[in-house]
C-alpha positions as CSV (number, residue, x, y, z in Angstrom):
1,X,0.0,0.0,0.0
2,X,1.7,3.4,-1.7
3,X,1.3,6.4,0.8
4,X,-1.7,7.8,-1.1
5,X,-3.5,4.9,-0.9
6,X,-2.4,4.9,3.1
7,X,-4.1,8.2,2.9
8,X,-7.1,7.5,1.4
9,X,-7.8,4.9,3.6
10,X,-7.4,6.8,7.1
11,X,-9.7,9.7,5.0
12,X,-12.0,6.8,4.5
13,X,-11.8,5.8,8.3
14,X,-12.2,9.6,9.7
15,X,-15.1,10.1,7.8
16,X,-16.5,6.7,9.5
17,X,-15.3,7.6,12.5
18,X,-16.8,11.2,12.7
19,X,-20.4,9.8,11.4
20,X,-21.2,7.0,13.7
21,X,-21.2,8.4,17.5
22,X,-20.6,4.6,18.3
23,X,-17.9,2.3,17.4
24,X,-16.2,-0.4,19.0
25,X,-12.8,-2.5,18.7
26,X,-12.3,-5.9,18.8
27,X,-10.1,-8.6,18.9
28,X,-11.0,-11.3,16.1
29,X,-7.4,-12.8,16.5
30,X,-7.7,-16.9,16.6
31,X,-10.9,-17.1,14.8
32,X,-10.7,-19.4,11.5
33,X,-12.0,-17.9,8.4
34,X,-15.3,-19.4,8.7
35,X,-15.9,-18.3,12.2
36,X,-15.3,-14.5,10.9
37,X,-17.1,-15.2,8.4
38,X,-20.2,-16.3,10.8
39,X,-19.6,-13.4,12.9
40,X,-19.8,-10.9,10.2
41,X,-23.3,-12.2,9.2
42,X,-24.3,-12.2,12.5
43,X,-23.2,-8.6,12.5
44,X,-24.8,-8.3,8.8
45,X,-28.1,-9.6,10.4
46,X,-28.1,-7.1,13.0
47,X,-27.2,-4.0,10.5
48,X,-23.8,-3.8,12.5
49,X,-20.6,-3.2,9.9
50,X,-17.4,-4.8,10.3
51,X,-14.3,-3.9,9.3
52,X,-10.6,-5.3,10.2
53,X,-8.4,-2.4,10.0
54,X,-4.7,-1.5,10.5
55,X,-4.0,-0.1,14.0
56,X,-1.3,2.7,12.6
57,X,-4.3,3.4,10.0
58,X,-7.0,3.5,12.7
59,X,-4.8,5.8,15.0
60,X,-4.1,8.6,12.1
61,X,-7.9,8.8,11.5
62,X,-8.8,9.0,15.1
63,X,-5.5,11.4,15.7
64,X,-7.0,13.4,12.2
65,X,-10.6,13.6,13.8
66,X,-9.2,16.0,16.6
67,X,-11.2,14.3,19.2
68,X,-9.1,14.8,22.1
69,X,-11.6,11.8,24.2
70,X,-10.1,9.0,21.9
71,X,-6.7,9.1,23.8
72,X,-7.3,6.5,26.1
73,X,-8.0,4.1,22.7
74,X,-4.6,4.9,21.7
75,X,-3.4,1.7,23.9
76,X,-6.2,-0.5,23.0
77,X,-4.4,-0.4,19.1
78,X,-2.3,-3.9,19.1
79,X,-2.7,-6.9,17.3
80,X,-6.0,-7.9,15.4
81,X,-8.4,-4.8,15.1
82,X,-12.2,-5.2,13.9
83,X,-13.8,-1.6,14.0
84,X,-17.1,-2.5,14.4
85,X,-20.4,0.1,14.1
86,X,-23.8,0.1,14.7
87,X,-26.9,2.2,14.5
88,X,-27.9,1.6,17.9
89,X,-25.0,2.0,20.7
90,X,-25.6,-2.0,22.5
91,X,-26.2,-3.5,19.2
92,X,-22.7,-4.4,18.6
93,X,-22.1,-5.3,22.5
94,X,-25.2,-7.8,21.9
95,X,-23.8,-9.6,18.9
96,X,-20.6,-9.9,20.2
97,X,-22.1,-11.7,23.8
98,X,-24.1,-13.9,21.9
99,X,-21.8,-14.9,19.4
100,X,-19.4,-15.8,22.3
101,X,-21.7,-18.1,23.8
102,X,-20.3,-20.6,21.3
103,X,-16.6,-19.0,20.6
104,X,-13.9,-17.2,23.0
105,X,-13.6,-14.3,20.8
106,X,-14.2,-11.7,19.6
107,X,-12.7,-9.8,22.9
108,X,-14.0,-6.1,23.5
109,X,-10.5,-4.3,23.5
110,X,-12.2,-0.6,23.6
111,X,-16.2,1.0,22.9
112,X,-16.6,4.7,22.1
113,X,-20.6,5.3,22.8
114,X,-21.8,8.5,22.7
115,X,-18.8,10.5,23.8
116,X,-17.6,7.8,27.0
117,X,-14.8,5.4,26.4
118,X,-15.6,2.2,27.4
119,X,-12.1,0.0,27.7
120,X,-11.4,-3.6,28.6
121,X,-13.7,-6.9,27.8
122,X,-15.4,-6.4,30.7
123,X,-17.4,-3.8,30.0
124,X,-19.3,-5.8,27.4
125,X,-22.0,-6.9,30.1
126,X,-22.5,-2.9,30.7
127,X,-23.1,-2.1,26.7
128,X,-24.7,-4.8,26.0
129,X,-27.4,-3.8,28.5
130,X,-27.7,0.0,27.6
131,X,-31.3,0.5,26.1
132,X,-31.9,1.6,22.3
133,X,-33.7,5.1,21.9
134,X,-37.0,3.4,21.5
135,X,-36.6,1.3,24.4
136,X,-36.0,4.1,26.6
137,X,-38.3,6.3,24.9
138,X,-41.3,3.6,25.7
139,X,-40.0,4.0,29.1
140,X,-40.6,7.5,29.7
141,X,-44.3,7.2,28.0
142,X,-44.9,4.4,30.7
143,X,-43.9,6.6,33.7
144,X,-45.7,9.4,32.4
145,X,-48.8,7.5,32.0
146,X,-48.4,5.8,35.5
147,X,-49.6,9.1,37.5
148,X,-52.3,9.9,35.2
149,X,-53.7,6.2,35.0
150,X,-53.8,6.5,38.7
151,X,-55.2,9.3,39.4
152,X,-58.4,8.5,37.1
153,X,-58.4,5.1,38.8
154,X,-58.5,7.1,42.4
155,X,-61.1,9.2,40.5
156,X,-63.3,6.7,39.7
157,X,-63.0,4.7,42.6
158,X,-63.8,7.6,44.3
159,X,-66.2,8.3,42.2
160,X,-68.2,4.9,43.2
161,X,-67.7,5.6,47.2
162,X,-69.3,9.1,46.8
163,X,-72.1,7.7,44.7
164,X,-72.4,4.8,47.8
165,X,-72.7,7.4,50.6
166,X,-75.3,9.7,48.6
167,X,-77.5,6.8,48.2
168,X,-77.1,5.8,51.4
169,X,-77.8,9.3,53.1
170,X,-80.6,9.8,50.8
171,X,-82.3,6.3,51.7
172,X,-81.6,7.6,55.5
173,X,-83.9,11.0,54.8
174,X,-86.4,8.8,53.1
175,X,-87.3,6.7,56.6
């Protein structure tokens, strides 16, 4: 690979870089061909991309985004890379757990969601339980229908009682 073509490629992996807010790196090292090959249509299933980059590569485009945040990636960069994005930030976290139930790798080596730096494999549990937009979106609808739902249901309840004791106190005036 010529330097132009060098630079092309880390252009190519900036402008990736700069439009997904989420992206992770992973260690695909010791899987056989067919095993990558399952995990990138597990990924493919998922709509999460997969790439295996070079880690001098993947340095200059995070170094060219001038994101000062990525730092801590920096020592994250050895050995087999897979840059891995998705649409929705635990997307990738979740294929990568369940694609493990069955294979050792692919390690977490470092997650970039929404502006945090997530390093070390051990953080997979935590990403792969954030919630999606929607999920937490549904969320909010539920606890802001809780209060209204109760107060009609103290309403009506209420409702019923007060209709009991009018009945009862106009039987009373009746006698």
């Amino acid at each position: 690979m010529n330097k132009q073509e060098k630079n092309k490629t880390i252009d190519e992996l900036a402008a990736l870089i700069q439009t997904n807010r989420n992206f992770y790196l992973a260690d695909t090292s010791t899987l056989t061909g067919i095993k990558i090959n399952k995990f990138r249509r597990a990924c493919f299933e998922e709509k999460v991309e997969v790439t295996v980059v070079k880690n001098s590569l993947l340095q200059k485009a995070l170094e060219r985004t001038s994101n000062a945040s990525f730092a801590p990636i920096y020592d994250t960069l050895t050995g087999n890379t897979a840059l891995i994005f998705g649409e929705q930030p635990s997307t990738p976290a979740r294929v990568i757990k369940e694609f493990r139930k069955e294979n050792s790798k692919p390690t977490l080596k470092a997650a970039y969601i929404e502006e945090s730096v997530y390093i070390g494999d051990e953080q997979l549990d935590v990403l792969s339980a954030l919630k999606t937009k929607n999920e937490l979106i549904g969320d909010i609808i539920g606890l802001l229908q809780s209060p209204a739902k109760r107060i009609i249901g103290a309403l009506q309840s209420g409702g019923h009682k007060l209709s009991g004791i009018v009945k009862t106190l106009s039987e009373k005036e009746e006698k």
